[in-house]
C-alpha positions as a Markdown table, in Angstrom:
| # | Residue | x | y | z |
|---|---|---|---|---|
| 1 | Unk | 259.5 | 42.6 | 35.9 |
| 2 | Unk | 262.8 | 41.2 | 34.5 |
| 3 | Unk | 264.1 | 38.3 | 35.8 |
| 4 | Unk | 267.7 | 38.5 | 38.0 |
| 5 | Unk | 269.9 | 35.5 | 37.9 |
| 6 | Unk | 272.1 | 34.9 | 41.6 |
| 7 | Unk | 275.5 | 32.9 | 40.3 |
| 8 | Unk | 278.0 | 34.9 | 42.8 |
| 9 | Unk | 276.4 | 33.1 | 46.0 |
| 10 | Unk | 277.5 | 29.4 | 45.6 |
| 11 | Unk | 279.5 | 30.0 | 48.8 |
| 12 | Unk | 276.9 | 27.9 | 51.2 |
| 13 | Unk | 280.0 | 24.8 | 52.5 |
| 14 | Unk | 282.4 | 27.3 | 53.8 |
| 15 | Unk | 280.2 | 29.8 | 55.5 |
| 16 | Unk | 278.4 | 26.5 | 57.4 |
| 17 | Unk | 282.2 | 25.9 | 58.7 |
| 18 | Unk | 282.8 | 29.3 | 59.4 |
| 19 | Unk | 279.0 | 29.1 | 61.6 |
| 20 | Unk | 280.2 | 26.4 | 63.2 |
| 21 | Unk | 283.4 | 27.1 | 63.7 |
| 22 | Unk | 281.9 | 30.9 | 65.3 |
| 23 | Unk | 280.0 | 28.5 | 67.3 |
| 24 | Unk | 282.6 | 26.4 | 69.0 |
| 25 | Unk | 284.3 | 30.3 | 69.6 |
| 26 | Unk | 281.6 | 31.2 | 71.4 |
| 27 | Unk | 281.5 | 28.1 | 73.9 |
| 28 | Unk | 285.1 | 28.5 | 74.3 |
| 29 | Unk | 284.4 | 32.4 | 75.5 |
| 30 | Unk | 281.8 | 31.3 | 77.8 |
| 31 | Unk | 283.7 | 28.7 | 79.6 |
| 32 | Unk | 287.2 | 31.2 | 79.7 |
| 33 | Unk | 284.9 | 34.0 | 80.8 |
| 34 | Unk | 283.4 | 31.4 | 83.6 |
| 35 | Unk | 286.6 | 30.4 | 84.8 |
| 36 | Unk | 288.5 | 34.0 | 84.0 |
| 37 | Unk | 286.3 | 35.8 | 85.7 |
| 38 | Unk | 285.7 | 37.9 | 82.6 |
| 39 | Unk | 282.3 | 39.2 | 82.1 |
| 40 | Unk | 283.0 | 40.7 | 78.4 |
| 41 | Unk | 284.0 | 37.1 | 77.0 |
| 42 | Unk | 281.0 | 35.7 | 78.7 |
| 43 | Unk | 278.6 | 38.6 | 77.6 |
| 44 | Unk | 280.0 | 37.6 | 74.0 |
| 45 | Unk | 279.7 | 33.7 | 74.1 |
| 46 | Unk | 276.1 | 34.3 | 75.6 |
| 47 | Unk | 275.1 | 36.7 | 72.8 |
| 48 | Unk | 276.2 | 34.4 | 69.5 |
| 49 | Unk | 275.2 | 31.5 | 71.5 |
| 50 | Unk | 271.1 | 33.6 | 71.6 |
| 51 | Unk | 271.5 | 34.8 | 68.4 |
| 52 | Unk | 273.6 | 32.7 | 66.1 |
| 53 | Unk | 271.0 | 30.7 | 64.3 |
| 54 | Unk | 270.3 | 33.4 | 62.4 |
| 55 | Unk | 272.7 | 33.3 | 60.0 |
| 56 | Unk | 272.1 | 29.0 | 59.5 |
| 57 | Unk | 268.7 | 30.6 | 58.0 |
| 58 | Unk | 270.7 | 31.9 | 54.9 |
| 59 | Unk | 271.5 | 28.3 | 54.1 |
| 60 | Unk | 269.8 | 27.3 | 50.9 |
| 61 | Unk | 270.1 | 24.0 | 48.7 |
| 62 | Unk | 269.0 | 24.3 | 44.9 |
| 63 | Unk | 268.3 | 20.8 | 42.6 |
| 64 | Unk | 268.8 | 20.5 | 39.3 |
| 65 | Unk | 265.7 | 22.2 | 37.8 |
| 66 | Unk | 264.3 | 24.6 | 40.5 |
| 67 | Unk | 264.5 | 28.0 | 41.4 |
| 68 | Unk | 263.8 | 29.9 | 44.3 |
| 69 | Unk | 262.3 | 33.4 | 43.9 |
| 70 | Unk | 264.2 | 36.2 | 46.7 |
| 71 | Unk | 262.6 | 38.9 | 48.3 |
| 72 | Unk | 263.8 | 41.4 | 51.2 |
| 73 | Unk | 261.3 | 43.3 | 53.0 |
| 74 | Unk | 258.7 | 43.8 | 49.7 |
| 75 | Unk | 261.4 | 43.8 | 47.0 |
| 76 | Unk | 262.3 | 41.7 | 44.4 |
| 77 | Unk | 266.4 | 40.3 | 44.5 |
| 78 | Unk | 266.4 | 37.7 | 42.9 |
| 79 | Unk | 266.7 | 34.4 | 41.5 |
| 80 | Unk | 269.1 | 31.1 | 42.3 |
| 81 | Unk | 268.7 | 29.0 | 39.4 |
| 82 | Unk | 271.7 | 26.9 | 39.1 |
| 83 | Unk | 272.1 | 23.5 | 41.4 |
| 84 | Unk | 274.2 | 24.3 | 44.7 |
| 85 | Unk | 274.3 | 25.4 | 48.0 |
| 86 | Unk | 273.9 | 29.0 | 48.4 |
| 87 | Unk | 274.2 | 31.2 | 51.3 |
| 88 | Unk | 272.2 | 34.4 | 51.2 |
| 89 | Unk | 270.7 | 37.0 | 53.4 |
| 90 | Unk | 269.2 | 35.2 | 56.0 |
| 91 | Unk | 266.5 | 38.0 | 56.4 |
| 92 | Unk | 265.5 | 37.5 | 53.0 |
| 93 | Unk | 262.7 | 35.3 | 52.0 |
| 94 | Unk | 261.0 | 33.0 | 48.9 |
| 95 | Unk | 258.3 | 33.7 | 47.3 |
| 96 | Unk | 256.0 | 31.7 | 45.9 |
| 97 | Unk | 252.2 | 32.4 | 45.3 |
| 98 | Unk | 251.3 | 28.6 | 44.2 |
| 99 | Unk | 253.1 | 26.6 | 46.8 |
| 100 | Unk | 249.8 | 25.5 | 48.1 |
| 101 | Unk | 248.2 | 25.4 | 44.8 |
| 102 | Unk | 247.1 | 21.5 | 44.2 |
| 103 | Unk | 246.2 | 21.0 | 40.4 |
| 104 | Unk | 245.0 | 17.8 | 38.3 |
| 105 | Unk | 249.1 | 17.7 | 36.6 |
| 106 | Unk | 252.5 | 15.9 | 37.2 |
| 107 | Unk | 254.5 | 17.7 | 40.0 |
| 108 | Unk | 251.6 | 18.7 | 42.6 |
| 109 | Unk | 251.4 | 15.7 | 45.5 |
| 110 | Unk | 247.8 | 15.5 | 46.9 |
| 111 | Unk | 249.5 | 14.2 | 50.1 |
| 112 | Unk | 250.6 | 16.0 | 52.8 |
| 113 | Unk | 253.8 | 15.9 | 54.6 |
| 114 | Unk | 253.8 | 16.5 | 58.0 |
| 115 | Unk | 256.5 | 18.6 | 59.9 |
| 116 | Unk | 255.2 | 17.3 | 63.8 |
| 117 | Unk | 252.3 | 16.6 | 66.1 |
| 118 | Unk | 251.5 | 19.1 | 68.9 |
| 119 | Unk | 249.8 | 17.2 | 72.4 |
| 120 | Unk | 248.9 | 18.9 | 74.7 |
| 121 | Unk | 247.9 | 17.1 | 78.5 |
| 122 | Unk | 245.9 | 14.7 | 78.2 |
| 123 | Unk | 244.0 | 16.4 | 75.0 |
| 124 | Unk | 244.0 | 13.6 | 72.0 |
| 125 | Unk | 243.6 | 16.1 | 69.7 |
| 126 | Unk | 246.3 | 17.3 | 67.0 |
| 127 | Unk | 247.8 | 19.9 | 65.6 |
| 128 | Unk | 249.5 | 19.2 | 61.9 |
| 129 | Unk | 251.8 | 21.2 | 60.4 |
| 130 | Unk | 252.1 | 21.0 | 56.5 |
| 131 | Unk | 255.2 | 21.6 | 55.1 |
| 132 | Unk | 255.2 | 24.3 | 52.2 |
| 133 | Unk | 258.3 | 23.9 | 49.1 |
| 134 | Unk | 258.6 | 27.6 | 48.6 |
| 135 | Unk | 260.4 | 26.6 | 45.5 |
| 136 | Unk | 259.6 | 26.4 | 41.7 |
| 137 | Unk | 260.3 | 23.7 | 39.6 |
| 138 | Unk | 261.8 | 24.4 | 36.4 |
| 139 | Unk | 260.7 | 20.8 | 34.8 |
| 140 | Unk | 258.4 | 20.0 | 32.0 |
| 141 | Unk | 255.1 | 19.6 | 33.5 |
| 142 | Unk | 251.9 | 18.5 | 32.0 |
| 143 | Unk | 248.5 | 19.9 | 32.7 |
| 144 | Unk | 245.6 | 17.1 | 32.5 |
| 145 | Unk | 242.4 | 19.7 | 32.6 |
| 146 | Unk | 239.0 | 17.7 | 32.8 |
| 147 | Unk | 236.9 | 17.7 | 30.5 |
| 148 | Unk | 234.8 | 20.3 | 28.8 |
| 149 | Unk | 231.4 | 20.5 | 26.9 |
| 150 | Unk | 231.5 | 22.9 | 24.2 |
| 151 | Unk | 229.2 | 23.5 | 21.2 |
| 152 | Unk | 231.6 | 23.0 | 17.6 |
| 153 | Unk | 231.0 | 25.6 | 15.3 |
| 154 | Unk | 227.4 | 23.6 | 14.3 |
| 155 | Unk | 226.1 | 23.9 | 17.5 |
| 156 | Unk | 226.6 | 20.3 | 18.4 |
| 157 | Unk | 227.8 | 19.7 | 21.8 |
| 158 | Unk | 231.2 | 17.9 | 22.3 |
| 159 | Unk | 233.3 | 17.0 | 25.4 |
| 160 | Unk | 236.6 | 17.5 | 24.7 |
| 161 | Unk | 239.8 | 16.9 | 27.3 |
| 162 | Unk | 243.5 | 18.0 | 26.9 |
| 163 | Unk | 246.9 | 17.3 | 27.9 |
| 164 | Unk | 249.2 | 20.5 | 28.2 |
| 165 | Unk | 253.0 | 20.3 | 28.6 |
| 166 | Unk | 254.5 | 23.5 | 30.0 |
| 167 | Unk | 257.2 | 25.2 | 32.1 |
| 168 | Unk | 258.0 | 28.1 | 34.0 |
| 169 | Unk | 261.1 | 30.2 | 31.8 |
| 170 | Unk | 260.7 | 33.7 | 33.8 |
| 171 | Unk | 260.6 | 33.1 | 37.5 |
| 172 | Unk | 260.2 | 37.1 | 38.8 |
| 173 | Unk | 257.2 | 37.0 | 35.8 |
| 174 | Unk | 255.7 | 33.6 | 36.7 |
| 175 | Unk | 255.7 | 35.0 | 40.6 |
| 176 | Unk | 255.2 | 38.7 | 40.4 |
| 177 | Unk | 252.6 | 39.3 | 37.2 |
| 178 | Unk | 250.2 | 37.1 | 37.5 |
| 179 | Unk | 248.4 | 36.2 | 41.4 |
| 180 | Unk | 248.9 | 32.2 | 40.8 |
| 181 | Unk | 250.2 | 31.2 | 37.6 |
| 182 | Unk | 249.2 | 27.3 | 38.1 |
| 183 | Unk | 245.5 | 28.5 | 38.3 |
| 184 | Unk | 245.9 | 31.2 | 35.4 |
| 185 | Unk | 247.5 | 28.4 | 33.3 |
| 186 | Unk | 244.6 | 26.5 | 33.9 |
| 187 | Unk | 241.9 | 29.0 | 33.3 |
| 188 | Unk | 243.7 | 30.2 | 30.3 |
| 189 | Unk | 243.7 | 26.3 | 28.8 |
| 190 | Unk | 240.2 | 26.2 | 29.6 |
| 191 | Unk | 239.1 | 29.8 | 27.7 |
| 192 | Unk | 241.7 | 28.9 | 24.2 |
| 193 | Unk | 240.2 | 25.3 | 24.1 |
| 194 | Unk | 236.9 | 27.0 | 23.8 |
| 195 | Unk | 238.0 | 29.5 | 21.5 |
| 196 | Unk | 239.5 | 27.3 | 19.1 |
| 197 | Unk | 236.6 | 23.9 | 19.5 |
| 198 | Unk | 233.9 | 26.8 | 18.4 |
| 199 | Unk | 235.6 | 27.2 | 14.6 |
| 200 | Unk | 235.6 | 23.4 | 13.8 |
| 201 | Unk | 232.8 | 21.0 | 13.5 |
| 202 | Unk | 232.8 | 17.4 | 15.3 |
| 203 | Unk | 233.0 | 15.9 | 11.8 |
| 204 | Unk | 233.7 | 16.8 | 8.1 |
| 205 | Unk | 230.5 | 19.6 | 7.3 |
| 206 | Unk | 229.8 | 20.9 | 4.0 |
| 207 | Unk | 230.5 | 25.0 | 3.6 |
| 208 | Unk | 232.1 | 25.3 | 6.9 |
| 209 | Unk | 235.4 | 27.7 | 7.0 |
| 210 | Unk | 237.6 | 26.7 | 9.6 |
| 211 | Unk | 240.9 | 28.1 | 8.6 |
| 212 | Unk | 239.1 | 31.9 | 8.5 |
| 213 | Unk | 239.8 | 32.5 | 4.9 |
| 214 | Unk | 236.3 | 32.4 | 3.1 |
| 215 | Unk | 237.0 | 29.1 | 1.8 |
| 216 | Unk | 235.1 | 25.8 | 2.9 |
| 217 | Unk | 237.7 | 23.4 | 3.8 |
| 218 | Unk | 237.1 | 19.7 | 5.4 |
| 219 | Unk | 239.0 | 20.6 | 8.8 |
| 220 | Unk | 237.0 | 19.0 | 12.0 |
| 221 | Unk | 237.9 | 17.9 | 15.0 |
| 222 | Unk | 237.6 | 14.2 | 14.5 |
| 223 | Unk | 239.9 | 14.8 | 11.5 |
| 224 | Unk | 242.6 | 17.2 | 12.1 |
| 225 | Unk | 243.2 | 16.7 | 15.5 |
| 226 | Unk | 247.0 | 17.6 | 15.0 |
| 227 | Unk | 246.0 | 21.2 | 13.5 |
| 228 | Unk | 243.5 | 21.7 | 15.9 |
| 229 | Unk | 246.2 | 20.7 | 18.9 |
| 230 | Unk | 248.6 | 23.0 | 17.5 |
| 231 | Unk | 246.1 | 25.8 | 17.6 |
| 232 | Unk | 245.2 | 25.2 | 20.8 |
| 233 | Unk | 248.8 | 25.3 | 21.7 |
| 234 | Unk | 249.8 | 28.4 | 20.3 |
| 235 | Unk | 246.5 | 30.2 | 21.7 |
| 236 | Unk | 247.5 | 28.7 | 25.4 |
| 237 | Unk | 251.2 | 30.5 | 24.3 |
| 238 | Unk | 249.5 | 34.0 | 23.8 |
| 239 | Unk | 247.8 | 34.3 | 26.7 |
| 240 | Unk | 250.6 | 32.7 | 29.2 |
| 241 | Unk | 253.4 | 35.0 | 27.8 |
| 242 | Unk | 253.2 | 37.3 | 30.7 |
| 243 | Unk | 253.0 | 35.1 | 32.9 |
| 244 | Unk | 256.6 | 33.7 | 31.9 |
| 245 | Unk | 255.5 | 30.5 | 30.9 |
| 246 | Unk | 256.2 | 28.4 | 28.0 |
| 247 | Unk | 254.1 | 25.7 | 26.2 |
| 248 | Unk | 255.6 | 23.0 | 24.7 |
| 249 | Unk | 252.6 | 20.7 | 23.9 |
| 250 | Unk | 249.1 | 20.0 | 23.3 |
| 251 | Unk | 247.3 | 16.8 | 22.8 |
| 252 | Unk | 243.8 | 16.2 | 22.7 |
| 253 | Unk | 243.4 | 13.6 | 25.1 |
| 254 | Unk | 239.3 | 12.7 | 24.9 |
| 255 | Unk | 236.4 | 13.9 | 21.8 |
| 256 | Unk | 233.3 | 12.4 | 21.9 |
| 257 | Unk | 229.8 | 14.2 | 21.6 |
| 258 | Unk | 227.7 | 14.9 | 24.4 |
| 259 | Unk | 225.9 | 12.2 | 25.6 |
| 260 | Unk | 222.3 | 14.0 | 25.1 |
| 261 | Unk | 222.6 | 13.6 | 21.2 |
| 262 | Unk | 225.5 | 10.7 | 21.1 |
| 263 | Unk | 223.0 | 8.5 | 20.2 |
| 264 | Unk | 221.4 | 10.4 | 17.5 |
| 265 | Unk | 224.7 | 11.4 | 16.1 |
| 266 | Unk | 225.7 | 7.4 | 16.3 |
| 267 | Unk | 222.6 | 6.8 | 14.3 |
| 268 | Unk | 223.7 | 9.4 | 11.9 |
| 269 | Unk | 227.0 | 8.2 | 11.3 |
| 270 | Unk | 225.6 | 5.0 | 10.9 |
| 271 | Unk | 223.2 | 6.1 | 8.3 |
| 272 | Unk | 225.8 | 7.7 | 6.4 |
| 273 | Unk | 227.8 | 4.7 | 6.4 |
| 274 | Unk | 225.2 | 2.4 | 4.8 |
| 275 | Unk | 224.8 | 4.8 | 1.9 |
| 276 | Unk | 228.1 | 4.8 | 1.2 |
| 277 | Unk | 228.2 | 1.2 | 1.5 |
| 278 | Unk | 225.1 | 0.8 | -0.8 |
| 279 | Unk | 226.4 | 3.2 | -3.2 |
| 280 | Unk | 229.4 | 1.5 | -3.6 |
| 281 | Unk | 227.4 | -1.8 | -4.5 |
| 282 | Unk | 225.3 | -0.5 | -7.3 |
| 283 | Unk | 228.5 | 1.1 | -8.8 |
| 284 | Unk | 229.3 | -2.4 | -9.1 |
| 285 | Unk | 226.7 | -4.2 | -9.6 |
| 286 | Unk | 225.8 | -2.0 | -12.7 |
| 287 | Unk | 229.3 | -2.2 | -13.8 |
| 288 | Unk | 229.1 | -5.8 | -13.8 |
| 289 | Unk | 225.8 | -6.0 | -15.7 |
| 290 | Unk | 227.2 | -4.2 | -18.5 |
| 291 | Unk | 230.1 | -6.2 | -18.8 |
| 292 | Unk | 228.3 | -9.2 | -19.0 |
| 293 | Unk | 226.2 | -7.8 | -21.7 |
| 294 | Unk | 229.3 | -6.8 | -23.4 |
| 295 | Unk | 230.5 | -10.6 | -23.2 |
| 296 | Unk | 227.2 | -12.0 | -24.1 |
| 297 | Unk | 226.6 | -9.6 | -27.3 |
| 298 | Unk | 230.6 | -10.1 | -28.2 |
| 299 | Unk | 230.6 | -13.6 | -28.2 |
| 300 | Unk | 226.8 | -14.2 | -29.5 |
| 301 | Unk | 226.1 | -16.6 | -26.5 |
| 302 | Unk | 222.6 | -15.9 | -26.8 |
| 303 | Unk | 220.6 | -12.7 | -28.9 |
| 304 | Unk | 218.3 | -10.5 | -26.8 |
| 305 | Unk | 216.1 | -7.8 | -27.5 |
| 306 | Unk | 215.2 | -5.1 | -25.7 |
| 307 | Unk | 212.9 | -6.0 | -23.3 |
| 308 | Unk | 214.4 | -9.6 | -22.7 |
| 309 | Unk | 217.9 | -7.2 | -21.6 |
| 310 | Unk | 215.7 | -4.9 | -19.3 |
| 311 | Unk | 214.4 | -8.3 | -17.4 |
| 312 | Unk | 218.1 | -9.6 | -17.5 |
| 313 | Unk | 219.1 | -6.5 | -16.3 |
| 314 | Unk | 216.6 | -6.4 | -13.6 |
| 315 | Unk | 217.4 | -10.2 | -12.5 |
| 316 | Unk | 220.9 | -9.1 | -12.3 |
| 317 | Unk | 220.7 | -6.0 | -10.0 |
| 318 | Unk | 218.3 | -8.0 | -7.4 |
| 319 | Unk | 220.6 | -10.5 | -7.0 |
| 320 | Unk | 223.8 | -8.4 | -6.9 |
| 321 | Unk | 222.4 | -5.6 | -4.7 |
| 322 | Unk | 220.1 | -7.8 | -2.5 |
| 323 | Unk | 220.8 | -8.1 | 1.3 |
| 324 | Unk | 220.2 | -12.0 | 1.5 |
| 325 | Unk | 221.4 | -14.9 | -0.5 |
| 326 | Unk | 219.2 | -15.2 | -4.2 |
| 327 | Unk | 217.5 | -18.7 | -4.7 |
| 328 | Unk | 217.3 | -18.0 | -8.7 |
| 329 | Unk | 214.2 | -20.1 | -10.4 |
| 330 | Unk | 215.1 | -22.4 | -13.1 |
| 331 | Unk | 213.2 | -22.1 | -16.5 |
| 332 | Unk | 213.6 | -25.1 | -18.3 |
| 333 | Unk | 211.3 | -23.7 | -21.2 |
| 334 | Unk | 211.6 | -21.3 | -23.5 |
| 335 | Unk | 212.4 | -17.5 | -23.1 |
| 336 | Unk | 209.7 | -16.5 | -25.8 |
């Protein structure tokens, strides 16, 4: 279904004179046929007077950024785009499958507006009528889906959210090839997320190929949240191109694991940090018991055999890698 642009039909002002004008005609033929005695002029008043409301129907008003999708009897005519007032066939109408269609984005108001309140008697019962905007907006909107829990490609489970900026570019697809393209947007987010959360793991793994080509790499999610987003993004694109929608955007809005093993993984992390951290100590600690062996042989402070240097060695590493504060012990004898 290709999309057809309306431009010739910005001529809404002076056909709303000419209806009014036709109008005032008609009241004037009414009254001279009343006085005149003239039952054609009368006949005619009476008959655009009845019927000429119709035309005031092909009236249509167009913001900046909307559209408004034409049909006539079952078939596509198609689109007014551009800002202005329009006049069109006024037996033609819009169509638009997700007027109704409330989702968790900017753009959809949960509220509803009210067009009047039908009493009748004494009966305190109402009926509301809900206004429906049969017309599309063109304007950036952004998706919020909720969150998911999927298993990463180790099996752990993650709850992931994201943020999807989008916009309609093919009204007559957006309308006509798809059955609701808010929903299919939605479902589509939902099914690439998944596809894409399953080839990365929550953190940095060992051996895991995330890019597909047979090399380990460190991508995770935690990590390379900007590749992953972009991925996601362009997988949303694929499946929303026949639905004439674009995708401008994709952020990962919430990652966290699942809170079944968030504690274990917290414990986890924290393990790995204290190795790291203890690693890093005895790197030091041994590097600073060498050099002070260095200084001591070097400068012939004091002479040390073997066995004395394995004991200074010792002392050294306690009290550089111990958790608490040394209280060293004083010799005030001899070494030997």
């Amino acid at each position: 279904m290709d999309e057809k642009i309306l431009n010739n039909k910005k001529n809404g002002m002076i056909m709303l004179f000419l209806f009014i004008f036709l109008y005032l005609i008609s009241i004037v033929c009414i009254i001279s046929g009343g006085f005149l005695g003239n039952p054609v002029l009368l006949i005619i008043g009476l008959l655009y007077t009845a019927l000429g409301w119709i035309p005031f129907c092909g009236l249509k008003i167009i913001k900046p950024q909307e559209a408004l999708v034409l049909t006539l009897f079952g078939k596509y005519v198609g689109t007014l785009k551009d800002a202005g007032f329009y006049f069109i066939n006024p037996f033609c109408s819009a169509f638009n499958p997700a007027a109704k269609t409330k989702l968790n984005q900017s753009g959809d108001v949960n509220e509803k507006n009210l067009l009047g309140t039908l009493k009748i008697g004494t009966d305190t019962s109402a009926s509301q009528f809900e206004t429906v905007n049969k017309k599309i907006s063109l304007k950036v909107m952004t998706l919020n889906n909720n969150r998911q829990k999927i298993n990463d490609c180790l099996g752990n489970p993650v709850e992931i959210g994201i943020a999807v900026m989008w916009k309609v570019v093919d009204t007559a697809k957006a309308v006509f090839n798809v059955d609701n393209y808010k929903e299919y947007l939605s479902l589509q987010c939902d099914s690439a997320l998944r596809d894409i959360v399953r080839m990365y793991p929550y953190d940095v793994a060992p051996n895991v190929d995330t890019t597909g080509d047979g090399i380990a790499d460190e991508g995770s999610l935690r990590g390379s949240s900007e590749i992953v987003a972009e991925r996601i993004r362009s997988e949303i694109q694929k499946k929303v191109n026949e639905a004439g929608l674009e995708i401008i955007e994709a952020r990962i809005t919430y990652l966290a694991y699942a809170p079944e093993i968030a504690a274990v993984m917290l414990q986890r992390q924290q393990a790995s940090a204290i190795i790291d951290a203890r690693k890093m100590i005895v790197d030091g600690a041994v590097g600073m018991v060498e050099m002070a062996l260095e200084r001591l042989s070097e400068n012939e402070v004091v002479t040390l055999d073997e066995e004395r240097k394995a004991a200074m060695v010792s002392n050294l590493l306690v009290v550089l890698c111990g958790n608490r504060d040394a209280q060293p012990i004083v010799n005030s004898g001899s070494l030997y």
